[in-house]
C-alpha positions in Angstrom: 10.6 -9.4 -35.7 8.5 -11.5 -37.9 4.9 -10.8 -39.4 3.3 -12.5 -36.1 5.2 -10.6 -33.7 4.9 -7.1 -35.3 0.5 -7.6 -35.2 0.5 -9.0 -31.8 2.4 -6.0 -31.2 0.1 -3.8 -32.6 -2.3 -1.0 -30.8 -5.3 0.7 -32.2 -3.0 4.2 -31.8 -0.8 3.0 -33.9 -3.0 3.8 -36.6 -2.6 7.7 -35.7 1.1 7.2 -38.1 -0.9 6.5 -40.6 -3.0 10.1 -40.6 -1.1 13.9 -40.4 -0.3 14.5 -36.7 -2.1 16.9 -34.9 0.1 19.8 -33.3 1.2 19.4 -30.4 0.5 22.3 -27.9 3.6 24.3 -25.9 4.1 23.6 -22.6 2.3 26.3 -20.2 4.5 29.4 -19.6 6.5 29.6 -16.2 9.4 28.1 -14.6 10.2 24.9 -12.8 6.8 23.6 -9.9 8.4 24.4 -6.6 5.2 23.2 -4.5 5.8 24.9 -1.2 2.2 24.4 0.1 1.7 28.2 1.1 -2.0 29.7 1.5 -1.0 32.4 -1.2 -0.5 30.3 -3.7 -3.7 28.5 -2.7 -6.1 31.9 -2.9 -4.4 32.4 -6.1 -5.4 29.2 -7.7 -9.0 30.0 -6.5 -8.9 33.2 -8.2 -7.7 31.2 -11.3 -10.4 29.0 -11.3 -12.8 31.4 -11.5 -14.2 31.8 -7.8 -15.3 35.3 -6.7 -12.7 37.7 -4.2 -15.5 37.0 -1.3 -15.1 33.2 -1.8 -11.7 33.8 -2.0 -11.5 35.7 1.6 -13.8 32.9 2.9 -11.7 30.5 1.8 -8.5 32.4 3.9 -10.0 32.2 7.0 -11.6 28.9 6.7 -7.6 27.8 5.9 -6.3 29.3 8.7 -8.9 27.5 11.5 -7.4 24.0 10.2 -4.9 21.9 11.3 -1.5 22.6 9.5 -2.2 18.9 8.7 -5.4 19.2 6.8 -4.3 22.8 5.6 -1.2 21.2 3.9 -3.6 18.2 2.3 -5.9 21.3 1.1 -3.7 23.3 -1.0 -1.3 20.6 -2.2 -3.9 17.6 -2.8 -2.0 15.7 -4.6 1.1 15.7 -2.1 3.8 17.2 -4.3 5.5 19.2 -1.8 6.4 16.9 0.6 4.2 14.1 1.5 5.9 12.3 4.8 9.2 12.6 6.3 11.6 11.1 4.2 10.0 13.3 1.2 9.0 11.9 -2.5 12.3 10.9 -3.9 12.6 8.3 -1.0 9.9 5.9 -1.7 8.9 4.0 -4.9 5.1 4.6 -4.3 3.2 5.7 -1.2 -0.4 6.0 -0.4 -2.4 9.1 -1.8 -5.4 10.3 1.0 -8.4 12.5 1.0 -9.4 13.7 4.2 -7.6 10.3 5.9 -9.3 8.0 3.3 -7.8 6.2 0.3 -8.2 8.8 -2.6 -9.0 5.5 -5.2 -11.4 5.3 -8.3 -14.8 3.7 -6.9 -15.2 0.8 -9.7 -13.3 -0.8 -12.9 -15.0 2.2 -14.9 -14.2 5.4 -13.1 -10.4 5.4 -13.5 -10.8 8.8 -15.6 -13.3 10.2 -13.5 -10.9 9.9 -10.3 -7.7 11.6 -12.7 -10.0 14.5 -13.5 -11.3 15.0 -10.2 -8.0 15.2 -8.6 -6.9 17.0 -11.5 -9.6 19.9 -10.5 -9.2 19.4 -7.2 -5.6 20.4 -7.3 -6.0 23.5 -9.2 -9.0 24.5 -7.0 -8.5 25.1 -3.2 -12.0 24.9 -3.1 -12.9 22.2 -4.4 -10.4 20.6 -2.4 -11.3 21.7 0.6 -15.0 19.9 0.1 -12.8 16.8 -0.9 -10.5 16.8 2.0 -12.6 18.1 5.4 -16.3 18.5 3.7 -16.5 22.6 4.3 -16.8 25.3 2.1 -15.0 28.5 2.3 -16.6 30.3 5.4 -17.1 27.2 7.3 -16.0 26.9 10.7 -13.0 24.5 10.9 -14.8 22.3 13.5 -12.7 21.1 16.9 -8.9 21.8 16.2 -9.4 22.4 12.5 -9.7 18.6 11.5 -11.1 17.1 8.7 -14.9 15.6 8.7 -15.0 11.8 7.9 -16.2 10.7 4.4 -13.3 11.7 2.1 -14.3 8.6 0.1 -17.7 9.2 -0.2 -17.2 12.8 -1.2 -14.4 11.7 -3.9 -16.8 9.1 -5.5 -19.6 11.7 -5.7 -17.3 13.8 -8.0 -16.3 10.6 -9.6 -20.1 10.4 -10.7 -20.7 13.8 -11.7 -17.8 13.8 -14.2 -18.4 10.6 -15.3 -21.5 11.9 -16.5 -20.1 15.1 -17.9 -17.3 13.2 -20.1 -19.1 10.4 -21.7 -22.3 12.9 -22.3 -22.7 13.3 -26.3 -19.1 11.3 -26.4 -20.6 10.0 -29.3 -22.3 12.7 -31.8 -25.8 13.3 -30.1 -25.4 9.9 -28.5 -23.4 9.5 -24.9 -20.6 7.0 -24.7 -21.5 3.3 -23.0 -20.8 3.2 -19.2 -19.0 0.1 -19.4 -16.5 1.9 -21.4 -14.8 4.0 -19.0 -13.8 7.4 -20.2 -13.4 8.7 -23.8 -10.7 10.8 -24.2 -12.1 13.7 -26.1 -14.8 13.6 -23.5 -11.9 13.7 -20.8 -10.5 16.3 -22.8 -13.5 18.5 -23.0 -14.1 18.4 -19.4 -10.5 18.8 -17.8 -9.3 21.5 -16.3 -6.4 23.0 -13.7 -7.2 26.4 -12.2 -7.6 28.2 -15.1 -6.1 26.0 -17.7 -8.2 24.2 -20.8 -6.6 20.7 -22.1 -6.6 18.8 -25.6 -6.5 15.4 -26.1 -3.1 14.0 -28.3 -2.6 10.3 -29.5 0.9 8.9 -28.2 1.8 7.3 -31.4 4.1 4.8 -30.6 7.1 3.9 -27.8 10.1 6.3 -28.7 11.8 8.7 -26.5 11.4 11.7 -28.9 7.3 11.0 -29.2 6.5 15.0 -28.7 3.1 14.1 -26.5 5.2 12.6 -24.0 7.5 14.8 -24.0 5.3 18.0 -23.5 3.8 16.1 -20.9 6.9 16.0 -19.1 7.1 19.3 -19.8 3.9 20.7 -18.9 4.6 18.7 -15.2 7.5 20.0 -14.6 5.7 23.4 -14.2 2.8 22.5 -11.9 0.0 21.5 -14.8 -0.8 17.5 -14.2 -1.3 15.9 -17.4 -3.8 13.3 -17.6 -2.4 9.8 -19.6 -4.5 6.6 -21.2 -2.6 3.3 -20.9 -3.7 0.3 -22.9 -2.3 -2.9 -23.8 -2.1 -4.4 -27.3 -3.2 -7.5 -30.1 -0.9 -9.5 -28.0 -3.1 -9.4 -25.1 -5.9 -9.7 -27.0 -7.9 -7.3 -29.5 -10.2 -5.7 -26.5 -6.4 -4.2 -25.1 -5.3 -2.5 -28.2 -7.4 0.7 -27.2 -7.1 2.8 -24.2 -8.2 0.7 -20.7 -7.0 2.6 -17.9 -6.0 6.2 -17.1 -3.8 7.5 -14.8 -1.9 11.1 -14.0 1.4 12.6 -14.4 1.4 14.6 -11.4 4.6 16.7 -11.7 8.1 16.1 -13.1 11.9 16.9 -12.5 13.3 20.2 -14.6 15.0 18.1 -17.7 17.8 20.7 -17.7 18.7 20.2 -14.0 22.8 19.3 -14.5 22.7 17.3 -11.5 20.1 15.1 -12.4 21.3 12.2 -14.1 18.3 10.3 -14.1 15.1 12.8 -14.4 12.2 11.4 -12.1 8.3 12.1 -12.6 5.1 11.3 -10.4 2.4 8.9 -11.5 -1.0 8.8 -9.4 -2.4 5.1 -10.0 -6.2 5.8 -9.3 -7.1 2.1 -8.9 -4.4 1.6 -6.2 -4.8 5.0 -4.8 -1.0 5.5 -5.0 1.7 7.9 -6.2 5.0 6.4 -7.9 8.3 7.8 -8.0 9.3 6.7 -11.8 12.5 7.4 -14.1 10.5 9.8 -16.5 12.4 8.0 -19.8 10.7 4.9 -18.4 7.7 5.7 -19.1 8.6 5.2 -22.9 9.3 1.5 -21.6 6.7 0.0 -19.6 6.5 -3.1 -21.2 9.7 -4.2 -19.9 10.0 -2.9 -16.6 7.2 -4.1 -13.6 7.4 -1.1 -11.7 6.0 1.3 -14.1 3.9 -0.8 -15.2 2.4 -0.9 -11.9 2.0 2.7 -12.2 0.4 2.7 -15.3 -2.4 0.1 -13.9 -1.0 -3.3 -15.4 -0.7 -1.8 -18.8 2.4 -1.6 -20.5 1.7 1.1 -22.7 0.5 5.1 -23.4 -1.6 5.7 -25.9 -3.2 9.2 -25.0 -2.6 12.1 -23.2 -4.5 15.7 -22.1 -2.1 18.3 -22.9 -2.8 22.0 -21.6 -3.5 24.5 -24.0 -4.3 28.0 -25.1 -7.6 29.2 -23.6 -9.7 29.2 -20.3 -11.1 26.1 -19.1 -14.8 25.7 -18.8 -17.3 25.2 -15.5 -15.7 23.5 -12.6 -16.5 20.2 -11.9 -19.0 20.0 -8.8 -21.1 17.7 -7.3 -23.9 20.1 -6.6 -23.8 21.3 -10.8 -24.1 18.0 -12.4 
C-alpha cells in the first residue's frame, strides 16, 4: 500500500494503538440467549431494573389483558425470539416495530439516542410496555388487549430525554454540541440493560482477534445488546474518520455451536428501522461487503463499542425523569 493509501485509510481510532489499551471487560456470566418471550422472564427483568414487587405484579396482570401479539412485542422488543413466520435466520433484514410503528431514530442526530432506548427498553418490561401500547403496569389493556397508536411518538420522546442525558457535561462542565450526535462516554455513562452498567472501548483497527469485538459477540450471545459506533475514514474525507453513526448488536450465535459453520449475529440499523441477519466475522469487513455495510448505516467501519461491565447500572431512562 503506498504512503497515500495507508492515510486515506486512516481513522481517528487508529490512534488508540498508539496509547496502552484499556482492559477489556468479561463477557456477563450465563449461558447461551435462548429468547423464549415468556412473562417470567419478563417480571424478572423488571425486578432487575430496579422496579418495586407491586410494579412488578401490576405489570403481570397488565401482560396478561394483552393480545399475545402485543404481549410478545412487550417482553421481547427487539424481536429476538422469533419475529414472523419464517423466523430470523430466514431473512437478510426485516422491519423492527413499536406498537405497529417504524421503531426508527427521529433525525440525522439521534441515532444513539434510538440504540439506548431500545437498549433499555429491552431489559425493562416496563419501559417497554409504555413504548409498545402507551400503559403502565396496572393499566387496563384496552379492547382485546391491543396497543394504543403513537409508538413513534412515544419512541422519539425517549430519543429526546436521552439525548439530553448523554451529551450533558460530555465535555468537562460543558455539554457536547447537538449537531454531534452522541459521545460515546456520554453513551457509555447512560446505558443500561436490566440491571447491567456498560463501558465504552475503542475498536482499534479491522482484525478478527480485536478483543472489543469479540466480547461483543460474546456479551450477545448471552442476551446483553452491545451498543457499536461506525465511522468512515481520511478516504472519505477528514469529518468521517470519527464516529458518525451508531447502531446495535442485538444478539449473537454461541461461537462454540459445532454445527455452525458460519456464526450469524443481529444488527438493528436505527436510521432504517431494521434488523440484519449478518455473518458475525463480517462485521470485521464492512468495507468490502454492501450488506453489512448497510447494517452499519453506510459506514464501513467500527470504531467503538459499550461493553457490559461489573456494577449496577444507574436511573432508568424515562421520559417523565429528564
Amino acid at each position: 500500500m503506498t504512503l497515500r493509501g495507508a492515510l486515506g485509510a486512516l481513522r481517528v481510532t487508529d490512534l488508540a494503538r498508539l496509547v496502552p489499551a484499556r482492559a477489556v471487560p468479561q463477557p456477563p456470566p450465563g449461558g447461551v440467549y435462548r429468547p423464549d418471550g415468556g412473562t417470567d422472564r419478563a417480571l424478572d427483568l423488571a425486578r432487575r431494573a430496579g422496579h418495586p414487587e407491586h410494579r412488578v405484579r401490576a405489570l403481570a396482570s397488565t401482560l396478561g389483558a394483552l393480545d399475545p401479539r402485543t404481549r410478545r412485542a412487550v417482553v421481547d422488543p427487539l424481536g429476538r425470539a422469533d419475529p414472523g413466520p419464517s423466523g430470523p435466520r430466514d431473512r437478510r433484514s426485516r422491519p423492527l416495530e413499536l406498537g405497529g410503528e417504524p421503531a426508527r431514530q427521529t433525525d440525522a442526530t439521534t441515532c444513539g439516542s434510538a440504540v439506548l432506548g431500545l437498549l433499555a427498553a429491552a431489559g425493562d418490561p416496563v419501559l417497554a410496555l409504555w413504548l409498545v401500547t402507551g400503559l403502565r403496569p396496572g393499566d387496563d389493556g384496552g379492547p382485546g388487549g391491543r396497543p394504543r397508536a403513537g409508538g413513534a411518538s412515544r419512541f422519539g420522546e425517549l430519543q429526546r430525554v436521552l439525548k439530553r442525558r448523554t451529551n450533558r457535561a460530555a465535555l468537562g462542565p460543558l455539554p457536547w454540541p447537538a449537531s454531534l450526535g452522541t459521545p460515546p462516554w456520554g453513551a457509555a455513562r447512560t446505558a443500561r440493560h436490566a440491571d447491567v452498567r456498560y463501558v465504552e472501548r475503542v475498536v482499534a483497527g479491522d482484525r478478527e482477534d480485536d478483543p472489543v469485538v469479540r466480547a461483543a459477540l460474546a456479551a450477545a450471545a448471552r442476551g446483553v445488546p452491545v451498543p457499536l459506533f461506525t465511522g468512515g475514514d481520511l478516504a472519505l474525507g477528514v469529518a468521517t474518520a470519527v464516529p458518525r453513526h451508531v447502531v446495535l448488536l442485538t444478539d449473537a450465535d454461541d461461537g462454540t455451536d459445532a454445527d455452525a459453520r458460519a456464526r450469524r449475529c443481529r444488527v438493528y440499523e436505527p436510521s432504517s428501522g431494521t434488523v440484519h441477519d449478518l455473518d458475525a466475522a463480517a462485521l470485521l469487513d464492512g468495507a468490502r461487503s454492501p450488506e453489512v455495510r448497510r447494517a452499519l448505516g453506510g459506514w464501513p467501519h467500527l470504531c467503538w463499542a459499550l461493553l457490559p461491565a461489573v456494577g449496577r447500572a444507574g436511573e432508568a431512562p424515562h421520559p417523565a425523569r429528564g
